[in-house]
Structures are given as structure tokens and as C-alpha cells.
DSSP file (Angstrom, degrees, kcal/mol; ACC not computed):
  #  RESIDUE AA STRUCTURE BP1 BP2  ACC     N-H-->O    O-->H-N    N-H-->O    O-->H-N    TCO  KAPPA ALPHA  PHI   PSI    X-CA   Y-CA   Z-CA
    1    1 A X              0   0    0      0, 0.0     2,-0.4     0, 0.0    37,-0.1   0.000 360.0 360.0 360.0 136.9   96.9   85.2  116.7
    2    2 A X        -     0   0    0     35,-0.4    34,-2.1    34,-0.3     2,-0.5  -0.625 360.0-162.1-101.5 149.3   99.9   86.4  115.3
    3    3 A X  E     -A   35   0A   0     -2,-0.4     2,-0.4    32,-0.2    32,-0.2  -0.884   8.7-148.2-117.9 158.0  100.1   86.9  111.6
    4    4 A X  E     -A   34   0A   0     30,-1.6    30,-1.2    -2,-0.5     2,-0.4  -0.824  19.2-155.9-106.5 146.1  104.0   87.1  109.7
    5    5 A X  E     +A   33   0A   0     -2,-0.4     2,-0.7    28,-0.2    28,-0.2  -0.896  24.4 175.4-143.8  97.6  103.6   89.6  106.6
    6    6 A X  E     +A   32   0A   0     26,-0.9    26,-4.3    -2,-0.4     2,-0.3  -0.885  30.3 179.5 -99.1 124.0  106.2   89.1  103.7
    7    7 A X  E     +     0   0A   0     -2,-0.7    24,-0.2    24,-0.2    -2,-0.0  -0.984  50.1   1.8-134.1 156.6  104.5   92.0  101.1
    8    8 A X  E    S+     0   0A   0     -2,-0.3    23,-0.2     1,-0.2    -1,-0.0   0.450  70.5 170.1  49.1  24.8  105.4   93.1   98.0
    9    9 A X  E     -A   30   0A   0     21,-0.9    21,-5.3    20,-0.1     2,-0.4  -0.457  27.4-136.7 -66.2 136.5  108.5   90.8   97.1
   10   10 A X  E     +A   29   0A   0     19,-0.2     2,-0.3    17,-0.0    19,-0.2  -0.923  30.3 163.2-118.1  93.3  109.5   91.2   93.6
   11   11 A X  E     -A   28   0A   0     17,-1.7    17,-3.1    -2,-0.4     2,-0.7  -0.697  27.1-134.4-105.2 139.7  110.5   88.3   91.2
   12   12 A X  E     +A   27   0A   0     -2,-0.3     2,-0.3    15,-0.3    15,-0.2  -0.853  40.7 144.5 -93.0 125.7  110.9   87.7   87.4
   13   13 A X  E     -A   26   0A   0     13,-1.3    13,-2.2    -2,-0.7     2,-0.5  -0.997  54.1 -98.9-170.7-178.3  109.6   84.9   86.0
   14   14 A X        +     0   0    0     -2,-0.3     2,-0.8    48,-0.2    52,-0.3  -0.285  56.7 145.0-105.2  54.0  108.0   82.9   83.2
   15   15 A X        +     0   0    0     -2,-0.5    52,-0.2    11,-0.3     2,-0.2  -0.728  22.6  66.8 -93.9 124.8  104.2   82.5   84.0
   16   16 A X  S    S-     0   0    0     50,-1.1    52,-0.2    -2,-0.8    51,-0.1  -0.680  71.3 -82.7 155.7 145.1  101.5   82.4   82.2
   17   17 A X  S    S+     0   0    0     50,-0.7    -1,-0.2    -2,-0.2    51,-0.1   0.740  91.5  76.8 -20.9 -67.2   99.3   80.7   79.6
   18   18 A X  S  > S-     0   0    0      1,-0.1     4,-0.7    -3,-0.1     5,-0.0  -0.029  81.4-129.0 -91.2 178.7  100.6   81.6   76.9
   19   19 A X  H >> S+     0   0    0      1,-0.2     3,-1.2     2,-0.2     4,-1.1   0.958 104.5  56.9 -80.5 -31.1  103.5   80.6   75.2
   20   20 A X  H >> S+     0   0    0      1,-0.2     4,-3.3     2,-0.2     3,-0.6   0.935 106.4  53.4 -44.7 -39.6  104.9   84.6   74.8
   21   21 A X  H 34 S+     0   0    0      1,-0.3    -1,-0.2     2,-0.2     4,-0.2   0.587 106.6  48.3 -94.9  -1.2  104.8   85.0   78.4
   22   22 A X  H << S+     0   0    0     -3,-1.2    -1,-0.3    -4,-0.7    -2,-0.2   0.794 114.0  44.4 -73.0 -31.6  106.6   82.2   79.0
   23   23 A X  H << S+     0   0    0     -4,-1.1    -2,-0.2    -3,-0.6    -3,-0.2   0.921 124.9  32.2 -81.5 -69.3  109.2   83.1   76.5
   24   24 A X  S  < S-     0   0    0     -4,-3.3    -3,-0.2     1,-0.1    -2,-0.1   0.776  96.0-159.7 -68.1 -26.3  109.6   87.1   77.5
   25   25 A X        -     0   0    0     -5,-0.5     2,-0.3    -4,-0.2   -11,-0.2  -0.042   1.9-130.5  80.1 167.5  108.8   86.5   81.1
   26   26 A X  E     -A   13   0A   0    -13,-2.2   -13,-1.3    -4,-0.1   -11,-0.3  -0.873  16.7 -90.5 176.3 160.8  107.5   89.2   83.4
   27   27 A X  E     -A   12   0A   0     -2,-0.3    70,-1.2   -15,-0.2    71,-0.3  -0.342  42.2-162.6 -59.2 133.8  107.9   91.1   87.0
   28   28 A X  E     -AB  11  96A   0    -17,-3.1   -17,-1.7    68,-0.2     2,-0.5  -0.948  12.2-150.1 -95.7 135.6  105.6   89.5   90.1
   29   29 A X  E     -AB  10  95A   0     66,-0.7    66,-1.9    -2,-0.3     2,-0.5  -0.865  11.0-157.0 -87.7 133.8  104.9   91.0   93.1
   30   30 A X  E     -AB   9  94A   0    -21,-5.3   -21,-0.9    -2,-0.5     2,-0.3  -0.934  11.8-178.3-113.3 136.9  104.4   88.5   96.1
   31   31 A X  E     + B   0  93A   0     62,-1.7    62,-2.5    -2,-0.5     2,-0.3  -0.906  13.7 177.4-145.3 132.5  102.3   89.7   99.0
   32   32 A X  E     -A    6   0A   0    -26,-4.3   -26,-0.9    -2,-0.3     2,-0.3  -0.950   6.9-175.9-136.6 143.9  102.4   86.4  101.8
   33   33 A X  E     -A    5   0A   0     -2,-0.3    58,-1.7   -28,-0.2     2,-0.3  -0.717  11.8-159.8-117.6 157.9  100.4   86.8  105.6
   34   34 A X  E     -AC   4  90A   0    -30,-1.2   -30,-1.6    -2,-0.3     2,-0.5  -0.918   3.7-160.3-110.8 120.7  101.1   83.9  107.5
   35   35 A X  E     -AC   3  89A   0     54,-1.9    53,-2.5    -2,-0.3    54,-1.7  -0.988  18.5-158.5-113.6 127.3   98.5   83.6  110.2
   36   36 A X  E     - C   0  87A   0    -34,-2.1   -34,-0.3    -2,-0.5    51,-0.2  -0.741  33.3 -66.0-105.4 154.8  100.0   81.1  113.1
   37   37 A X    >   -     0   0    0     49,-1.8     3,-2.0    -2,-0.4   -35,-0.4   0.103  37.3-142.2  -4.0 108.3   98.3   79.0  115.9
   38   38 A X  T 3  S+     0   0    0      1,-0.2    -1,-0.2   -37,-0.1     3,-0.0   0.184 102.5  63.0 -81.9  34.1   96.5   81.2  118.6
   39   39 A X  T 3  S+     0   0    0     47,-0.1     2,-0.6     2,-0.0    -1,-0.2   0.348  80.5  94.1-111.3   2.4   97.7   78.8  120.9
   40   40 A X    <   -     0   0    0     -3,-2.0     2,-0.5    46,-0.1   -38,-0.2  -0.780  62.0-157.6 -94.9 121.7  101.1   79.5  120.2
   41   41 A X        -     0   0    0     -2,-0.6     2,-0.9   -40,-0.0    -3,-0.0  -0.672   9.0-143.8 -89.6 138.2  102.7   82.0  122.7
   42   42 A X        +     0   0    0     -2,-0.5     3,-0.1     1,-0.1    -2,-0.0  -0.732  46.1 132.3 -97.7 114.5  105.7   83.9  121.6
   43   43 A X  S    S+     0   0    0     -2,-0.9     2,-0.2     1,-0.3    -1,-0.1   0.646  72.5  38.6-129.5 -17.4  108.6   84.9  123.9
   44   44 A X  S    S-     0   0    0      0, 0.0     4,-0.5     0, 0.0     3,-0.4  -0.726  81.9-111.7-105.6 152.3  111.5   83.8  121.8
   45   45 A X  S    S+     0   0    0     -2,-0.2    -3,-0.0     2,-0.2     0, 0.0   0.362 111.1  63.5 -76.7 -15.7  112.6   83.7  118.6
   46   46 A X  S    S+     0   0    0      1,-0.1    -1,-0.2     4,-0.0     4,-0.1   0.493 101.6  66.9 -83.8 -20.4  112.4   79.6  118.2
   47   47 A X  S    S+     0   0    0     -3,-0.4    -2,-0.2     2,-0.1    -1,-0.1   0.901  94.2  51.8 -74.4 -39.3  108.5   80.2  118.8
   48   48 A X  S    S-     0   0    0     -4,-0.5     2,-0.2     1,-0.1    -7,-0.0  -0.347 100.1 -71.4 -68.8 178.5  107.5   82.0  116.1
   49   49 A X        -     0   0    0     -2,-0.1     2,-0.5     1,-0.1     3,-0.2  -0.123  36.3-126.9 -52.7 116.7  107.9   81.4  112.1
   50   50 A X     >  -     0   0    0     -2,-0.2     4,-0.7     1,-0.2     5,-0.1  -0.557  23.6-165.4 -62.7 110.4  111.3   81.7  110.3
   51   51 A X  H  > S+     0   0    0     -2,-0.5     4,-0.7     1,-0.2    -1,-0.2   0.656  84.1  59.7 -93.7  -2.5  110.3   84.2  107.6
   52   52 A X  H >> S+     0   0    0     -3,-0.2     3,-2.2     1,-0.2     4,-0.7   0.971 105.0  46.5 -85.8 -35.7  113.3   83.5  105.7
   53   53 A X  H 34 S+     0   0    0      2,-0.2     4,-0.3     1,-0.2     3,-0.3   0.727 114.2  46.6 -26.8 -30.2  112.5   80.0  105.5
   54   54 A X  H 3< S+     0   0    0     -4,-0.7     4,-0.4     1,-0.3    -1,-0.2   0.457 117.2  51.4-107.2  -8.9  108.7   81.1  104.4
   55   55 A X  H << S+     0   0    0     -3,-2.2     4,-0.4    -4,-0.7    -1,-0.3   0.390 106.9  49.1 -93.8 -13.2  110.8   83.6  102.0
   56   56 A X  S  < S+     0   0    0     -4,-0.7    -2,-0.2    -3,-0.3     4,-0.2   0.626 103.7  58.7-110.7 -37.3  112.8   80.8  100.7
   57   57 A X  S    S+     0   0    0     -4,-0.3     4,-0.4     2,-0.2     3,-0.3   0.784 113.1  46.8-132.0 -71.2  109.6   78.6   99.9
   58   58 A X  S  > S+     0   0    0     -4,-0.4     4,-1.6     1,-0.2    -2,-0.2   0.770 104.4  54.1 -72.9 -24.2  108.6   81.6   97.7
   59   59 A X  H  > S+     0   0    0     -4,-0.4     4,-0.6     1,-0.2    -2,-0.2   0.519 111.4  38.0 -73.8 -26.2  111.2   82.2   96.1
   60   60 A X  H  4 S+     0   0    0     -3,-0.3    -1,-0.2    -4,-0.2    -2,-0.2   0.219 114.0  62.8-125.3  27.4  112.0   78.7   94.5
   61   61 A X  H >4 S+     0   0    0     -4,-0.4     3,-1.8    -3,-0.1    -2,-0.2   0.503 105.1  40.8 -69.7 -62.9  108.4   78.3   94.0
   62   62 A X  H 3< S+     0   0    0     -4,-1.6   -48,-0.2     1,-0.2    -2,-0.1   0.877 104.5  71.1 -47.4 -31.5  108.1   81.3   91.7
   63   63 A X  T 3< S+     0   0    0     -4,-0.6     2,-0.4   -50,-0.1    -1,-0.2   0.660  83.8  87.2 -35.8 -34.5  111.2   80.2   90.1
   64   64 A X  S <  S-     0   0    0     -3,-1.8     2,-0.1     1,-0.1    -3,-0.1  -0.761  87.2-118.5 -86.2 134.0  109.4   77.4   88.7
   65   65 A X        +     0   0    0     -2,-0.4     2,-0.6   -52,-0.1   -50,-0.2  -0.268  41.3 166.8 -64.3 122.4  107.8   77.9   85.6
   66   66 A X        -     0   0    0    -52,-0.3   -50,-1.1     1,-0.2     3,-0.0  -0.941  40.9-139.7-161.3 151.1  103.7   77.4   85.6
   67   67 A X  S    S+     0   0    0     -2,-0.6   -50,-0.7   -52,-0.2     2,-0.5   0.840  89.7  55.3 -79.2 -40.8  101.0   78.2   83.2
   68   68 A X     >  -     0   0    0    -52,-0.2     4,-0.8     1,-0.2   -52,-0.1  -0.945  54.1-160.5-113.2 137.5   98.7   79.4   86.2
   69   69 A X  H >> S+     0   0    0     -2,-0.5     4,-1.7     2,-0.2     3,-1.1   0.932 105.3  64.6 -59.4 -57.1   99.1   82.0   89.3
   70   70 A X  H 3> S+     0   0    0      1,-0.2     4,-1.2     2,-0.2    -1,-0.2   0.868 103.7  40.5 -17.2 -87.7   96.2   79.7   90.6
   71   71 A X  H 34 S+     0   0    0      1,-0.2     4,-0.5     2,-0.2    -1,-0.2   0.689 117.2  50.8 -49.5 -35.8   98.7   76.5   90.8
   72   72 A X  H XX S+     0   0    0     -3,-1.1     3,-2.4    -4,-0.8     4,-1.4   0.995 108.1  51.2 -97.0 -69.3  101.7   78.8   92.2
   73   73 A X  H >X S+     0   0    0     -4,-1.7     3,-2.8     1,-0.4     4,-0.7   0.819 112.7  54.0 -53.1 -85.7   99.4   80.3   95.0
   74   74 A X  H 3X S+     0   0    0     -4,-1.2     4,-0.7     1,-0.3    -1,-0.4   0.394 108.7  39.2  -6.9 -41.8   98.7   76.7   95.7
   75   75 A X  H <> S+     0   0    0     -3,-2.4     4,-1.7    -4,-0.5    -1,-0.3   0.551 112.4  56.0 -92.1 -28.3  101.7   75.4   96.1
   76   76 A X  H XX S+     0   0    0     -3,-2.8     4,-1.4    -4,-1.4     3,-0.8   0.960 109.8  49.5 -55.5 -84.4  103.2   78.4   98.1
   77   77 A X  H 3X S+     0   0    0     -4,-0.7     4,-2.6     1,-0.2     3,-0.2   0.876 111.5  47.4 -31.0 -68.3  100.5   78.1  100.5
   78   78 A X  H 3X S+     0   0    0     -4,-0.7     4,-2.7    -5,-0.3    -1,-0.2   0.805 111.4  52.3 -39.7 -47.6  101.0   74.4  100.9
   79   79 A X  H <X S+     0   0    0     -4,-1.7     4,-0.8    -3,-0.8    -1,-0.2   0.769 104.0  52.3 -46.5 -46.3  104.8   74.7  101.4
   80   80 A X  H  X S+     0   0    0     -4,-1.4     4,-2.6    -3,-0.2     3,-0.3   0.848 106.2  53.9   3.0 -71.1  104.8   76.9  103.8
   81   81 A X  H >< S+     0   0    0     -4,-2.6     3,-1.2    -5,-0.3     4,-0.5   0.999 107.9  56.0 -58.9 -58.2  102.3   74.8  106.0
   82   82 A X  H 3< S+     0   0    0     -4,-2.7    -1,-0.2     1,-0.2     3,-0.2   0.787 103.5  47.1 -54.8 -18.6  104.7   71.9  105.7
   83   83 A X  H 3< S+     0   0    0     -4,-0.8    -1,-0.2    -3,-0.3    -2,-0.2   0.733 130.3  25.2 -76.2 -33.8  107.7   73.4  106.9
   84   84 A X    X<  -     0   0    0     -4,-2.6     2,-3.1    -3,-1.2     3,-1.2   0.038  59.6-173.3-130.2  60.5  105.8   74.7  109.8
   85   85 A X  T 3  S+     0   0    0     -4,-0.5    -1,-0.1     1,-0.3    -4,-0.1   0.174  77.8  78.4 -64.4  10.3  102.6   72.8  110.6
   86   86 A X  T 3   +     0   0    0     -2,-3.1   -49,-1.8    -5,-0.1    -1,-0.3   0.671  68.4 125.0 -92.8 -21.4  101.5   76.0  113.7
   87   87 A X  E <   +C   36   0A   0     -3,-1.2   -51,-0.3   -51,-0.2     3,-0.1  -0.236  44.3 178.8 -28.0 109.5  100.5   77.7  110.5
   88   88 A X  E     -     0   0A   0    -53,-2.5    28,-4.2     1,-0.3    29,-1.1   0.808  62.5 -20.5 -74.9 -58.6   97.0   78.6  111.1
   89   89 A X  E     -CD  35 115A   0    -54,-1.7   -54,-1.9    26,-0.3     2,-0.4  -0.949  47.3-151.6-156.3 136.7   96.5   80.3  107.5
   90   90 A X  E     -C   34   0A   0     24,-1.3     2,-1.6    -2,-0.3    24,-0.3  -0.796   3.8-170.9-129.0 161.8   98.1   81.7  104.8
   91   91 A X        +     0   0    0    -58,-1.7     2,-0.3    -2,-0.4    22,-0.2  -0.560  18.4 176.0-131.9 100.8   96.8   84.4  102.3
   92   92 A X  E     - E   0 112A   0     20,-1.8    20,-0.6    -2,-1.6     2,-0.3  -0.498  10.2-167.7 -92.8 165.6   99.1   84.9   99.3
   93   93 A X  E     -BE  31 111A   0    -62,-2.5   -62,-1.7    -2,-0.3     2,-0.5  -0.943   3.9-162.4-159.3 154.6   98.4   87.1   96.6
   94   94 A X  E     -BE  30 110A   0     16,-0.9    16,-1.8    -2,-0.3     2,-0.4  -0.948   7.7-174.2-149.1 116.9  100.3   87.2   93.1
   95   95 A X  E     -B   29   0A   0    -66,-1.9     2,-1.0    -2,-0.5   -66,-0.7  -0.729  25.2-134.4-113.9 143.2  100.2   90.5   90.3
   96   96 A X  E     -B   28   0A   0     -2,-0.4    12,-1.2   -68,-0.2     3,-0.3  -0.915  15.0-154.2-104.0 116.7  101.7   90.3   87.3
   97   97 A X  S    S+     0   0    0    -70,-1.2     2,-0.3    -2,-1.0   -69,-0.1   0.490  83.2  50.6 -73.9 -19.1  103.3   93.5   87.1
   98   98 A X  S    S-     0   0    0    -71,-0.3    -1,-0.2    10,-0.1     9,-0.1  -0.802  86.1-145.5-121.2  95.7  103.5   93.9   83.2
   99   99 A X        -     0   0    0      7,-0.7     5,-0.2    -2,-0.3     2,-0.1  -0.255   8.7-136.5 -72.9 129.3   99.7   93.2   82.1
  100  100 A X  S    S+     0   0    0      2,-0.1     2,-0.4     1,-0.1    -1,-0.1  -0.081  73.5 105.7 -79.8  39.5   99.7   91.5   78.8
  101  101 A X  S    S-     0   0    0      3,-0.1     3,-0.2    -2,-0.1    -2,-0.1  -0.785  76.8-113.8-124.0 110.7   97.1   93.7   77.8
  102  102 A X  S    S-     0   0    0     -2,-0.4     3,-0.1     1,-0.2    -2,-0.1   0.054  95.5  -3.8-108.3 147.1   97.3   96.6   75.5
  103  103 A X  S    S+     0   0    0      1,-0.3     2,-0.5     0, 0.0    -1,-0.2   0.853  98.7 137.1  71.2  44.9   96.7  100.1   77.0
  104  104 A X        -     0   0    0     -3,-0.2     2,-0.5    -5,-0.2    -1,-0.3  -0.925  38.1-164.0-151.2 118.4   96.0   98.3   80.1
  105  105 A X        +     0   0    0     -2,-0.5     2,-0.3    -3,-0.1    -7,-0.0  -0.862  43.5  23.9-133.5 110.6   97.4  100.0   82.7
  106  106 A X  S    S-     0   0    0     -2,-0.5    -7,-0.7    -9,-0.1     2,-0.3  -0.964  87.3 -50.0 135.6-142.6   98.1   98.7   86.4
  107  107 A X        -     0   0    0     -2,-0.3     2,-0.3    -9,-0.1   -10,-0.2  -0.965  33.9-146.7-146.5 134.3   98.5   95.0   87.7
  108  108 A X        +     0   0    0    -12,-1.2     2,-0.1    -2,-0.3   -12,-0.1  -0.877  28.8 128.3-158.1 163.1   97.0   92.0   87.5
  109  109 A X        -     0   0    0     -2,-0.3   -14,-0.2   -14,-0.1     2,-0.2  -0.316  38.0 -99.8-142.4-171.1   96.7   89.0   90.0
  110  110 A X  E     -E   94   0A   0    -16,-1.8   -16,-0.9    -2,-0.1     2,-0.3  -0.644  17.7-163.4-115.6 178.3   95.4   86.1   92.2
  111  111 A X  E     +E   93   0A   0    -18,-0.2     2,-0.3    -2,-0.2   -18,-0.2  -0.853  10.8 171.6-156.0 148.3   94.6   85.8   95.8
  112  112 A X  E     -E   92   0A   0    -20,-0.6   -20,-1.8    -2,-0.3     2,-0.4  -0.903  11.5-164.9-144.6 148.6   94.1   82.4   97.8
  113  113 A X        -     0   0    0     -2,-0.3     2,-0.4   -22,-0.2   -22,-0.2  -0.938  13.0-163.3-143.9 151.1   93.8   82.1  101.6
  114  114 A X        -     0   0    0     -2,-0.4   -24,-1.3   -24,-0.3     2,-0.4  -0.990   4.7-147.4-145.1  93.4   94.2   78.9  102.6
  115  115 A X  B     +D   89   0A   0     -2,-0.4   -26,-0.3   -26,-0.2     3,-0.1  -0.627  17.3 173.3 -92.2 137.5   93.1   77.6  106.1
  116  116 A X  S    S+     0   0    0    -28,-4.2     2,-0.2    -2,-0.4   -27,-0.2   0.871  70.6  39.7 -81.5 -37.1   94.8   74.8  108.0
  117  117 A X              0   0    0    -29,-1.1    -1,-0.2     1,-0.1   -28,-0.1  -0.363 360.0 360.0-114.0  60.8   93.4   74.8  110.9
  118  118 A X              0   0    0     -2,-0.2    -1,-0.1    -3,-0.1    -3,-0.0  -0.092 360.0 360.0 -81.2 360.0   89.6   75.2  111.5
């Protein structure tokens, strides 16, 4: 099975609960696998996944505003599959890169994997 690996793409945006962090915003990292079909064989470049499409997908989903990392992992994942239904699975994960927590030092995030196909 082949898997497509978009990591560590870096966006600004306004998520989060509260109302500050909507208002100041803050850096994301995006970490995407794509797991496709094992029944799809690749020999061409129209056989596998477009990853700028599946980059495109992430990119005006984080763009949108949302109170949960939850809801945006969701929606990623789901987009994705619809643009290419040989999407087997996809396993996002999403860090908030400036923790709104003080003296708190690192990142923190979500993770969803997400199967389509059983």
C-alpha cells in the first residue's frame, strides 16, 4: 500500500476556543499520510494521488476559522477522500505551534486517522 506524506506544513490561522486565539491567531503545523488502495498499482503518474490537490484541501481548510482542531482534522480527512475516493486512510495531525499556556514550552495538537476502506 502506498502511503503520500505531506509533513510539517506551516500555516497561520485563527483556531481555537477562545476568543483571544481567534483574535491573535497562531502558527500550525500540518502533518497529512495518505494511505491509498492496495489494489491500486502505480506505473504512472495519473495512478497515484495529486498531492497538490491533497495540499490544496489543507490549505483552504485551515484557512477557515474553527473553534476545534478536532472539527479541522475532520474535515481535512473527509476532503481529501472525496477528491479521491482510492484513499484507503488518512492520518492527519495538527500542533499549535504557540501553546497558549504560560511557561509551557513545545507544541500542542490533535491526531485523527480516519479509515475508508475496511
Amino acid at each position: 500500500m502506498f502511503t503520500i506524506h505531506l509533513h510539517q506544513l506551516d500555516f497561520f490561522g485563527r483556531h481555537g476556543f477562545f476568543d483571544e486565539e481567534e483574535i491573535v491567531g497562531n502558527n500550525f503545523e500540518v502533518s497529512v499520510d495518505i494511505r491509498l488502495d492496495d489494489s491500486i498499482s502505480v506505473s504512472e503518474l495519473g495512478h497515484t494521488l495529486d498531492y497538490v490537490s491533497a495540499y490544496q484541501v489543507i490549505k483552504n481548510e485551515m484557512g477557515k476559522t474553527e473553534k476545534l482542531l478536532e472539527v479541522l482534522c475532520e474535515r481535512i480527512c473527509n476532503q481529501i477522500h472525496q477528491k479521491d475516493h482510492r484513499v484507503a486512510s488518512v492520518y492527519i495531525s495538527i500542533f499549535k505551534k504557540n501553546i497558549p499556556i504560560p511557561a509551557c514550552i513545545g507544541k500542542i495538537g490533535v491526531s485523527l486517522t480516519k479509515n475508508f476502506i475496511s
